[in-house]
DRENDRENDO-408614 format. One record per residue (C-alpha): residue number from 1; residue in three letters; y, x, z. Coordinates in steps of 0.5 Angstrom, whole numbers, always signed. Layout:
<kolkol><num>NUM</num><residu>ALA</residu><yy>Y</yy><xx>X</xx><zz>Z</zz></kolkol>
...
This chain:
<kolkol><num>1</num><residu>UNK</residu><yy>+0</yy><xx>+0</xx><zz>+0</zz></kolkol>
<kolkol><num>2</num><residu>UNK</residu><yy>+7</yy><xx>+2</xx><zz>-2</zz></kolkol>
<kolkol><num>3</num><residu>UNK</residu><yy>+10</yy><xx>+2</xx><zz>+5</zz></kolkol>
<kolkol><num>4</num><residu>UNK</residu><yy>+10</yy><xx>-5</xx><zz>+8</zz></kolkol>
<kolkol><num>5</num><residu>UNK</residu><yy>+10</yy><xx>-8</xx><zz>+14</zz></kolkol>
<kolkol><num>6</num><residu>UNK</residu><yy>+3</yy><xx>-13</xx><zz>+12</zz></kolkol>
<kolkol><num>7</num><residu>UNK</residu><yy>+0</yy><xx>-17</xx><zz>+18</zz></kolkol>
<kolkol><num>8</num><residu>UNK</residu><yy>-7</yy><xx>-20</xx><zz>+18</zz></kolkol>
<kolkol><num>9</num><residu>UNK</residu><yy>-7</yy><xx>-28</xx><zz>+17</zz></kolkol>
<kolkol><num>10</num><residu>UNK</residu><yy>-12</yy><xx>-30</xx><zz>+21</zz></kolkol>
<kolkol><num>11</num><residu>UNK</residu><yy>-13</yy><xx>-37</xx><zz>+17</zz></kolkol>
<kolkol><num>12</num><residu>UNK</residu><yy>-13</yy><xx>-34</xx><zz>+11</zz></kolkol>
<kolkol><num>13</num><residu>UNK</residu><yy>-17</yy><xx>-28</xx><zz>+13</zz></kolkol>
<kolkol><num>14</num><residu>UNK</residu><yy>-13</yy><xx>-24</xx><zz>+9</zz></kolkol>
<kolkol><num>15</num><residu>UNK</residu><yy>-7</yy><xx>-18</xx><zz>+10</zz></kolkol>
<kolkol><num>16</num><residu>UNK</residu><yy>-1</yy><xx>-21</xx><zz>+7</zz></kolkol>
<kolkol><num>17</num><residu>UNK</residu><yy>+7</yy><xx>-18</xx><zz>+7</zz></kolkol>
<kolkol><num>18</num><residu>UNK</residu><yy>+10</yy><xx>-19</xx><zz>+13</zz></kolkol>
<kolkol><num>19</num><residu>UNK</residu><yy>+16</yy><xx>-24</xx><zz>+11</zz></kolkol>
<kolkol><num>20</num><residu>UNK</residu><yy>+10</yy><xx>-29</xx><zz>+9</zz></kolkol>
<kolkol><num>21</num><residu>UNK</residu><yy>+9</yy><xx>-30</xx><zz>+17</zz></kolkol>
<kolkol><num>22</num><residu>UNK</residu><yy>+14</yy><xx>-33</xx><zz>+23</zz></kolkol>
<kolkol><num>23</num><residu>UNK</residu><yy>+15</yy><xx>-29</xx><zz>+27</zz></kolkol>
<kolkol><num>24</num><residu>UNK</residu><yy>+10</yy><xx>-27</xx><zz>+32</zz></kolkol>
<kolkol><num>25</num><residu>UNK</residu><yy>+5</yy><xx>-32</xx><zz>+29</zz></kolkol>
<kolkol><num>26</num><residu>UNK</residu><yy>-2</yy><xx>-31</xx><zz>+27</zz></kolkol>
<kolkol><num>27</num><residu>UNK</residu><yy>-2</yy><xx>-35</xx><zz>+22</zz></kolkol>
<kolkol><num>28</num><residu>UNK</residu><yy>+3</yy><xx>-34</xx><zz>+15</zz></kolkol>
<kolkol><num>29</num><residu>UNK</residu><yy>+8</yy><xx>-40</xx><zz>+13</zz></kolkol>
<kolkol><num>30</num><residu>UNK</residu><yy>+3</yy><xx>-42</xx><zz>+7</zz></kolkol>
<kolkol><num>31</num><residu>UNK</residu><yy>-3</yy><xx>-44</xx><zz>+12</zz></kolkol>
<kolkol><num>32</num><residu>UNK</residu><yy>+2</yy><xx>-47</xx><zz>+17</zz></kolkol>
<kolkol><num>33</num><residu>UNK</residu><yy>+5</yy><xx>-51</xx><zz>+12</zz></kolkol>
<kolkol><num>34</num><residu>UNK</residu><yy>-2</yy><xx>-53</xx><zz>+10</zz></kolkol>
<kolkol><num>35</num><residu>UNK</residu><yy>-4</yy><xx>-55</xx><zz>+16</zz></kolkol>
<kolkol><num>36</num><residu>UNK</residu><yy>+2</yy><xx>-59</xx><zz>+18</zz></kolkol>
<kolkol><num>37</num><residu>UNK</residu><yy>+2</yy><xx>-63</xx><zz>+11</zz></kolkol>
<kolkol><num>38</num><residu>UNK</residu><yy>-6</yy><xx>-64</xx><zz>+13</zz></kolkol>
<kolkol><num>39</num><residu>UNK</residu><yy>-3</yy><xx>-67</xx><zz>+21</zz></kolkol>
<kolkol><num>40</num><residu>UNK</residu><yy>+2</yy><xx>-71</xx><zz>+18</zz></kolkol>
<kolkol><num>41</num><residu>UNK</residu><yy>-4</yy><xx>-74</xx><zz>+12</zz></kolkol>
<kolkol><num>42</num><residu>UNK</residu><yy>-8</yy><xx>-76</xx><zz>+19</zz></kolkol>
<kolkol><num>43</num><residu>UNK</residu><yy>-2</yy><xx>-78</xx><zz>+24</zz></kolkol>
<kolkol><num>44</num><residu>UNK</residu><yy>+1</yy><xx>-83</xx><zz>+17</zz></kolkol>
<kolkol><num>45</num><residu>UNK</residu><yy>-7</yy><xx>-85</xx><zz>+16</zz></kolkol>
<kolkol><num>46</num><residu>UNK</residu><yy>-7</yy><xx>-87</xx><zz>+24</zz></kolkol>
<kolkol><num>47</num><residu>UNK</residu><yy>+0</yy><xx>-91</xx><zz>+24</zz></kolkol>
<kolkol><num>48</num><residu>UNK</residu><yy>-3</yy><xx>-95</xx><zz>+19</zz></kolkol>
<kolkol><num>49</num><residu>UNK</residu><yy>-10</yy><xx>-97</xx><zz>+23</zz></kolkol>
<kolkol><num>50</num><residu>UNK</residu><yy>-6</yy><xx>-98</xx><zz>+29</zz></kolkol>
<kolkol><num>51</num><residu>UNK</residu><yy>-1</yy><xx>-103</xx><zz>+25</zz></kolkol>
<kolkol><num>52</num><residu>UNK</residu><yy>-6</yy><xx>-107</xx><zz>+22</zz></kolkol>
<kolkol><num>53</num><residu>UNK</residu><yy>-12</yy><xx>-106</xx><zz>+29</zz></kolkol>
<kolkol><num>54</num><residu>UNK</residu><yy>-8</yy><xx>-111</xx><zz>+31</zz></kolkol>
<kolkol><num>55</num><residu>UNK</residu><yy>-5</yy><xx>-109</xx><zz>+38</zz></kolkol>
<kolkol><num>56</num><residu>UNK</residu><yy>+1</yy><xx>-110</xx><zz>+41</zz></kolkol>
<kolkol><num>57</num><residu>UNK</residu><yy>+6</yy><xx>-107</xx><zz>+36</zz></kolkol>
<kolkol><num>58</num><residu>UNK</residu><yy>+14</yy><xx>-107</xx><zz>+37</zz></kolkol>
<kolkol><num>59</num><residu>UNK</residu><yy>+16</yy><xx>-114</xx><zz>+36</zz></kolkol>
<kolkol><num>60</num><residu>UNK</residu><yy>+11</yy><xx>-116</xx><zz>+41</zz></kolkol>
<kolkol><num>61</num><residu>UNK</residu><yy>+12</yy><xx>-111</xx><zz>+45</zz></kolkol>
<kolkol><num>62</num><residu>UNK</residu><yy>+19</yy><xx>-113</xx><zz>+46</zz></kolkol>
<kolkol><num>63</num><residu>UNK</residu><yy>+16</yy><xx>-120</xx><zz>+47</zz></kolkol>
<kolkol><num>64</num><residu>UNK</residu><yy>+13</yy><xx>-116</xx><zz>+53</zz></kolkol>
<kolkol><num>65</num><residu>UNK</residu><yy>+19</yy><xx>-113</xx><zz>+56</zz></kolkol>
<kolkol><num>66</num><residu>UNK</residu><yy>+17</yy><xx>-107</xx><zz>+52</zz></kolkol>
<kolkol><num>67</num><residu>UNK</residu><yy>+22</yy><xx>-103</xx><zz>+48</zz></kolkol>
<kolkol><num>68</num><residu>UNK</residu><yy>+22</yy><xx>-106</xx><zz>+41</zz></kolkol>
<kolkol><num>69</num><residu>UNK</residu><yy>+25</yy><xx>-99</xx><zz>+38</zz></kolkol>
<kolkol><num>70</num><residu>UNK</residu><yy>+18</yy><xx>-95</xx><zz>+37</zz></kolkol>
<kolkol><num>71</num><residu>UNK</residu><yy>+20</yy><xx>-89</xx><zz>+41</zz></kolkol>
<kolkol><num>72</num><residu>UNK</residu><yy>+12</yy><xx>-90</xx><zz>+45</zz></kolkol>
<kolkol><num>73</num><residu>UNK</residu><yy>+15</yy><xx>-92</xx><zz>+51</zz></kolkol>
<kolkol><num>74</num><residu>UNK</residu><yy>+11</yy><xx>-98</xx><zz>+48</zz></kolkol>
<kolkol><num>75</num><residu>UNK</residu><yy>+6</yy><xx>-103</xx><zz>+52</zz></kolkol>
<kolkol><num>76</num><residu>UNK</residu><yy>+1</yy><xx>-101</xx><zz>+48</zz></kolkol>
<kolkol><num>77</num><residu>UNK</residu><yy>-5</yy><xx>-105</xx><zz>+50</zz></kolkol>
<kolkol><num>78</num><residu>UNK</residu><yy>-11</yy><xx>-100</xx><zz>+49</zz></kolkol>
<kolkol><num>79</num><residu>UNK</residu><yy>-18</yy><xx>-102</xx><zz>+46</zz></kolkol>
<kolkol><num>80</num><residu>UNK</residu><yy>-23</yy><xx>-100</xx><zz>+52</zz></kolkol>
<kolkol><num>81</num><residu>UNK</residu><yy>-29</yy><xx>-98</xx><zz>+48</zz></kolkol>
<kolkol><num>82</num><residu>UNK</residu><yy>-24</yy><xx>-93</xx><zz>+43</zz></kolkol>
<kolkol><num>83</num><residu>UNK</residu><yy>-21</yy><xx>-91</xx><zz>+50</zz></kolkol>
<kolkol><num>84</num><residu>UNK</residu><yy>-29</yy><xx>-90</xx><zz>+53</zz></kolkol>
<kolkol><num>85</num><residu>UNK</residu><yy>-30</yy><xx>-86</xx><zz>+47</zz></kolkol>
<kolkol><num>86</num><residu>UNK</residu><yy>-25</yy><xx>-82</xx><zz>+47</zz></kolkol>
<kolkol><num>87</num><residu>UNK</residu><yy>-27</yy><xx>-80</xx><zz>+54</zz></kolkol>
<kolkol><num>88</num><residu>UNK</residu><yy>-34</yy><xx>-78</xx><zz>+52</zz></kolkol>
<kolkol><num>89</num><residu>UNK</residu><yy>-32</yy><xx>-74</xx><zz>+47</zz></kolkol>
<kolkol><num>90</num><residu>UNK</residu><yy>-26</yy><xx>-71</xx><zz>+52</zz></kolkol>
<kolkol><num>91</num><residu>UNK</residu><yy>-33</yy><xx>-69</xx><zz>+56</zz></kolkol>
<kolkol><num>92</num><residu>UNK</residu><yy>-37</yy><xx>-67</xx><zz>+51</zz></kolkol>
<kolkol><num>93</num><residu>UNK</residu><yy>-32</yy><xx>-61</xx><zz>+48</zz></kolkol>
<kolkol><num>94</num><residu>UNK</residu><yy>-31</yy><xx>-59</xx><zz>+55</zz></kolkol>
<kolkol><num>95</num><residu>UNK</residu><yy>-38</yy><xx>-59</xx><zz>+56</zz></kolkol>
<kolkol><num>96</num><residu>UNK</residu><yy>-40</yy><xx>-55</xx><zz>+50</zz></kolkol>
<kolkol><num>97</num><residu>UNK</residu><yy>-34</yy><xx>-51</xx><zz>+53</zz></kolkol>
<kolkol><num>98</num><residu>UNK</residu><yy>-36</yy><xx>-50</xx><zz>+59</zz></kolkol>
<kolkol><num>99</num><residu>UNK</residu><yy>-43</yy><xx>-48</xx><zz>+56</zz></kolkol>
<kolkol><num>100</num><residu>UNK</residu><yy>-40</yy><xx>-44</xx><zz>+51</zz></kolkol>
<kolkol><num>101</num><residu>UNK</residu><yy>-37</yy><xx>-40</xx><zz>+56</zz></kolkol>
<kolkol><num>102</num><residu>UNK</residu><yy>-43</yy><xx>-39</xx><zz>+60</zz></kolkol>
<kolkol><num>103</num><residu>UNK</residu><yy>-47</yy><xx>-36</xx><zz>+54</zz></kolkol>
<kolkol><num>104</num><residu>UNK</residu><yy>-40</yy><xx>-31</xx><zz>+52</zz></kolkol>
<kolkol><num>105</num><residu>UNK</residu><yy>-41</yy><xx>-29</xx><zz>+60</zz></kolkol>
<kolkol><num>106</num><residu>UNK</residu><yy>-48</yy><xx>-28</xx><zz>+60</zz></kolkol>
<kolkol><num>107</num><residu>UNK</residu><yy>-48</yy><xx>-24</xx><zz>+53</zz></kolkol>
<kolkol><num>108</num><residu>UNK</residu><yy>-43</yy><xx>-19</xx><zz>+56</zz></kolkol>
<kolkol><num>109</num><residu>UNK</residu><yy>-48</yy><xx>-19</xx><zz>+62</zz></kolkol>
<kolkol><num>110</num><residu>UNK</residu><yy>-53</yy><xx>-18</xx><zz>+58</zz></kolkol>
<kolkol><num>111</num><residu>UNK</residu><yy>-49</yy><xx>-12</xx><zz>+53</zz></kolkol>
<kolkol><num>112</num><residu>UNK</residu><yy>-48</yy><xx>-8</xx><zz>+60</zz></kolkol>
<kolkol><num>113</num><residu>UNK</residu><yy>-54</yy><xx>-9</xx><zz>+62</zz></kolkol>
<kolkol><num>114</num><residu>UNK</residu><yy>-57</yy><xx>-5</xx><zz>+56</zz></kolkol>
<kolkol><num>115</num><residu>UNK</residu><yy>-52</yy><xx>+0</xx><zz>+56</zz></kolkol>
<kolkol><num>116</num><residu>UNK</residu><yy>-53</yy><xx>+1</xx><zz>+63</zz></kolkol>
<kolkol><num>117</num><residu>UNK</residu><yy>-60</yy><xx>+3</xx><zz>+61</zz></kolkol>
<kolkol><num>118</num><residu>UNK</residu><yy>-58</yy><xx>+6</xx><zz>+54</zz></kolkol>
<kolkol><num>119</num><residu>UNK</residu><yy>-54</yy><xx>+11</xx><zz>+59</zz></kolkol>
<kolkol><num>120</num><residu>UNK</residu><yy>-60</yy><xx>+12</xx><zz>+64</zz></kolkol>
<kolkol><num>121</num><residu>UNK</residu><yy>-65</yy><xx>+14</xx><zz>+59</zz></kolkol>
<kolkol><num>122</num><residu>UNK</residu><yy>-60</yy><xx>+18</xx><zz>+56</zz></kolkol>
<kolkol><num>123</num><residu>UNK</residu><yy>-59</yy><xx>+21</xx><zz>+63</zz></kolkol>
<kolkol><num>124</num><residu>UNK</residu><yy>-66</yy><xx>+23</xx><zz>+64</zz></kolkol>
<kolkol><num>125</num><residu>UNK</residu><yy>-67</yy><xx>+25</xx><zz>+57</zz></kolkol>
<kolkol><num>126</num><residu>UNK</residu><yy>-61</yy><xx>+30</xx><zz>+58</zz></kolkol>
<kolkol><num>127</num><residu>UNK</residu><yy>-65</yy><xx>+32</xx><zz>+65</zz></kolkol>
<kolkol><num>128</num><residu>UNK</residu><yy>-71</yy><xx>+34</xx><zz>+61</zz></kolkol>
<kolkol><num>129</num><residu>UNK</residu><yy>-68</yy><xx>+37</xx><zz>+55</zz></kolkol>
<kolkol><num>130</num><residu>UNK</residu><yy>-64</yy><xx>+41</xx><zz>+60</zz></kolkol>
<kolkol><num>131</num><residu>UNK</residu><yy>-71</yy><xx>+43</xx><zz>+64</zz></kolkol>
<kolkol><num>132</num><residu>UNK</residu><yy>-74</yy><xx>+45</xx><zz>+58</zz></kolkol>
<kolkol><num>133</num><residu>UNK</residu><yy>-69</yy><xx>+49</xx><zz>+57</zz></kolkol>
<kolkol><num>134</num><residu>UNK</residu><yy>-70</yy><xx>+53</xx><zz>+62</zz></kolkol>
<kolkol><num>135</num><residu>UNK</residu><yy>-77</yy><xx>+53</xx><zz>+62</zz></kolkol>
<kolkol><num>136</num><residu>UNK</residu><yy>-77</yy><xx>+55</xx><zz>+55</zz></kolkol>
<kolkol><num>137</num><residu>UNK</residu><yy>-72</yy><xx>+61</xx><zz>+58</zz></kolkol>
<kolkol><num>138</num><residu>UNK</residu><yy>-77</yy><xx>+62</xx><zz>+63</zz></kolkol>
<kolkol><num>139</num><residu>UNK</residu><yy>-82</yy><xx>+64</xx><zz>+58</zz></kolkol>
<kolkol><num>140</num><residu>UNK</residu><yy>-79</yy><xx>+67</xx><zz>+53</zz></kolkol>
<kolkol><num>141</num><residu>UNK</residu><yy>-77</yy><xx>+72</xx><zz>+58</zz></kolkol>
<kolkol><num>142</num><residu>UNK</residu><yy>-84</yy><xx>+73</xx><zz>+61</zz></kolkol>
<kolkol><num>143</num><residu>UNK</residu><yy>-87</yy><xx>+73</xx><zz>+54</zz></kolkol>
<kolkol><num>144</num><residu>UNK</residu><yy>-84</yy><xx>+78</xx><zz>+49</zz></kolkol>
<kolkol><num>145</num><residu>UNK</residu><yy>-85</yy><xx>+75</xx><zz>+42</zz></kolkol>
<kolkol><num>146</num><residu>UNK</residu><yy>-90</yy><xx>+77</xx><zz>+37</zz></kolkol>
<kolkol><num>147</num><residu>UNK</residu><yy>-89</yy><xx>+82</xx><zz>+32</zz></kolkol>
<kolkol><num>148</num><residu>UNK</residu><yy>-88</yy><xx>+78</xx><zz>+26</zz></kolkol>
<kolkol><num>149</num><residu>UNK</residu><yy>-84</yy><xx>+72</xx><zz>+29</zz></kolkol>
<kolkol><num>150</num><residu>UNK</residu><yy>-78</yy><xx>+78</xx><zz>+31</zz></kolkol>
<kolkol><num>151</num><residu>UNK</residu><yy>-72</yy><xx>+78</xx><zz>+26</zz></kolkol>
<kolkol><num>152</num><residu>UNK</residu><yy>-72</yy><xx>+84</xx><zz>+23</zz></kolkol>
Protein backbone atom coordinates (compact mmCIF):
# COMPACT_ATOMS: atom_id res chain seq x y z
CA UNK A 1 0.00 0.00 0.00
CA UNK A 2 1.03 3.63 -0.86
CA UNK A 3 1.10 5.18 2.74
CA UNK A 4 -2.33 5.09 3.88
CA UNK A 5 -3.93 4.94 6.93
CA UNK A 6 -6.52 1.58 6.17
CA UNK A 7 -8.71 0.01 8.91
CA UNK A 8 -10.16 -3.62 8.87
CA UNK A 9 -13.94 -3.55 8.64
CA UNK A 10 -14.80 -5.88 10.61
CA UNK A 11 -18.67 -6.55 8.66
CA UNK A 12 -16.91 -6.74 5.52
CA UNK A 13 -14.05 -8.48 6.43
CA UNK A 14 -11.84 -6.29 4.60
CA UNK A 15 -9.11 -3.50 5.10
CA UNK A 16 -10.33 -0.27 3.75
CA UNK A 17 -9.18 3.52 3.52
CA UNK A 18 -9.41 5.05 6.63
CA UNK A 19 -12.16 7.88 5.28
CA UNK A 20 -14.66 5.10 4.47
CA UNK A 21 -14.85 4.68 8.61
CA UNK A 22 -16.73 7.03 11.25
CA UNK A 23 -14.74 7.56 13.71
CA UNK A 24 -13.46 5.12 15.79
CA UNK A 25 -16.10 2.40 14.70
CA UNK A 26 -15.35 -1.13 13.28
CA UNK A 27 -17.44 -1.07 10.83
CA UNK A 28 -17.10 1.27 7.46
CA UNK A 29 -19.76 3.93 6.27
CA UNK A 30 -20.98 1.32 3.61
CA UNK A 31 -22.07 -1.54 6.19
CA UNK A 32 -23.54 0.77 8.31
CA UNK A 33 -25.52 2.31 6.00
CA UNK A 34 -26.43 -1.12 5.09
CA UNK A 35 -27.41 -2.24 8.16
CA UNK A 36 -29.73 1.25 8.88
CA UNK A 37 -31.26 0.77 5.56
CA UNK A 38 -32.11 -2.87 6.70
CA UNK A 39 -33.46 -1.69 10.50
CA UNK A 40 -35.39 1.07 8.88
CA UNK A 41 -36.90 -1.91 6.18
CA UNK A 42 -38.06 -4.09 9.30
CA UNK A 43 -39.25 -0.78 11.77
CA UNK A 44 -41.32 0.42 8.66
CA UNK A 45 -42.74 -3.57 8.10
CA UNK A 46 -43.33 -3.64 12.04
CA UNK A 47 -45.30 -0.24 12.15
CA UNK A 48 -47.45 -1.47 9.45
CA UNK A 49 -48.34 -5.19 11.58
CA UNK A 50 -48.89 -3.03 14.51
CA UNK A 51 -51.45 -0.56 12.75
CA UNK A 52 -53.34 -3.02 11.08
CA UNK A 53 -53.06 -5.78 14.26
CA UNK A 54 -55.63 -4.20 15.75
CA UNK A 55 -54.32 -2.69 18.86
CA UNK A 56 -54.98 0.51 20.25
CA UNK A 57 -53.67 3.24 18.22
CA UNK A 58 -53.72 6.96 18.49
CA UNK A 59 -57.25 7.78 18.22
CA UNK A 60 -58.25 5.29 20.42
CA UNK A 61 -55.27 5.78 22.60
CA UNK A 62 -56.55 9.48 22.80
CA UNK A 63 -60.10 8.13 23.63
CA UNK A 64 -58.24 6.31 26.29
CA UNK A 65 -56.52 9.32 28.03
CA UNK A 66 -53.55 8.43 25.88
CA UNK A 67 -51.66 11.07 23.99
CA UNK A 68 -52.82 10.75 20.30
CA UNK A 69 -49.31 12.51 19.17
CA UNK A 70 -47.64 9.07 18.64
CA UNK A 71 -44.55 9.85 20.53
CA UNK A 72 -44.76 6.17 22.33
CA UNK A 73 -46.18 7.65 25.31
CA UNK A 74 -49.24 5.61 24.17
CA UNK A 75 -51.66 3.19 25.82
CA UNK A 76 -50.67 0.34 24.08
CA UNK A 77 -52.66 -2.74 25.05
CA UNK A 78 -49.92 -5.69 24.26
CA UNK A 79 -50.94 -9.11 22.95
CA UNK A 80 -50.19 -11.73 26.19
CA UNK A 81 -49.15 -14.28 24.01
CA UNK A 82 -46.70 -12.04 21.73
CA UNK A 83 -45.50 -10.55 25.16
CA UNK A 84 -45.24 -14.33 26.63
CA UNK A 85 -43.06 -15.07 23.27
CA UNK A 86 -41.03 -12.33 23.42
CA UNK A 87 -40.02 -13.29 27.06
CA UNK A 88 -39.00 -17.17 26.15
CA UNK A 89 -37.19 -15.81 23.28
CA UNK A 90 -35.26 -13.14 25.91
CA UNK A 91 -34.74 -16.42 28.01
CA UNK A 92 -33.53 -18.72 25.65
CA UNK A 93 -30.70 -16.04 24.18
CA UNK A 94 -29.66 -15.59 27.56
CA UNK A 95 -29.64 -19.19 27.98
CA UNK A 96 -27.67 -19.80 25.00
CA UNK A 97 -25.29 -16.77 26.45
CA UNK A 98 -24.75 -18.17 29.36
CA UNK A 99 -24.01 -21.75 27.93
CA UNK A 100 -21.78 -20.01 25.56
CA UNK A 101 -19.93 -18.37 28.02
CA UNK A 102 -19.29 -21.51 29.76
CA UNK A 103 -18.15 -23.40 26.87
CA UNK A 104 -15.66 -20.18 26.08
CA UNK A 105 -14.44 -20.55 30.17
CA UNK A 106 -13.94 -24.19 29.90
CA UNK A 107 -12.16 -24.11 26.57
CA UNK A 108 -9.74 -21.42 27.91
CA UNK A 109 -9.28 -24.08 31.07
CA UNK A 110 -8.83 -26.71 28.96
CA UNK A 111 -6.07 -24.72 26.62
CA UNK A 112 -4.22 -23.96 30.11
CA UNK A 113 -4.31 -27.23 31.20
CA UNK A 114 -2.65 -28.61 27.92
CA UNK A 115 -0.07 -25.89 28.03
CA UNK A 116 0.57 -26.53 31.60
CA UNK A 117 1.28 -30.07 30.42
CA UNK A 118 3.23 -29.22 27.17
CA UNK A 119 5.52 -26.85 29.36
CA UNK A 120 5.78 -29.87 31.87
CA UNK A 121 6.98 -32.49 29.48
CA UNK A 122 9.01 -29.79 28.25
CA UNK A 123 10.48 -29.48 31.45
CA UNK A 124 11.31 -32.84 31.86
CA UNK A 125 12.69 -33.36 28.42
CA UNK A 126 14.94 -30.64 28.99
CA UNK A 127 15.80 -32.62 32.44
CA UNK A 128 16.77 -35.51 30.49
CA UNK A 129 18.73 -33.92 27.64
CA UNK A 130 20.59 -32.18 30.23
CA UNK A 131 21.29 -35.30 32.16
CA UNK A 132 22.36 -37.15 28.97
CA UNK A 133 24.71 -34.48 28.36
CA UNK A 134 26.33 -34.78 31.23
CA UNK A 135 26.53 -38.72 31.21
CA UNK A 136 27.65 -38.62 27.52
CA UNK A 137 30.53 -35.94 28.83
CA UNK A 138 31.17 -38.30 31.59
CA UNK A 139 31.78 -41.12 28.95
CA UNK A 140 33.35 -39.37 26.73
CA UNK A 141 36.22 -38.31 28.90
CA UNK A 142 36.26 -42.00 30.29
CA UNK A 143 36.65 -43.37 26.88
CA UNK A 144 38.97 -42.13 24.53
CA UNK A 145 37.61 -42.40 20.97
CA UNK A 146 38.40 -45.20 18.71
CA UNK A 147 41.25 -44.33 15.83
CA UNK A 148 38.92 -44.01 13.04
CA UNK A 149 36.12 -41.98 14.53
CA UNK A 150 38.76 -39.03 15.36
CA UNK A 151 38.89 -36.10 12.89
CA UNK A 152 41.77 -35.92 11.30
Amino acid sequence: MDNTWVRYCEQCGEVQALEDFEGARRSCKRSLEHHRARRRKTDQARRSRQGSSGKLGDDSAAAAGGSAGGDNSDTVVEDPEEEQRRKRRRLAMQLKHRQRKQQQAEQQAAAQLAAEQAAALLQAQLQQLQQGEVGMAAAAAAEPLPPQMMLA
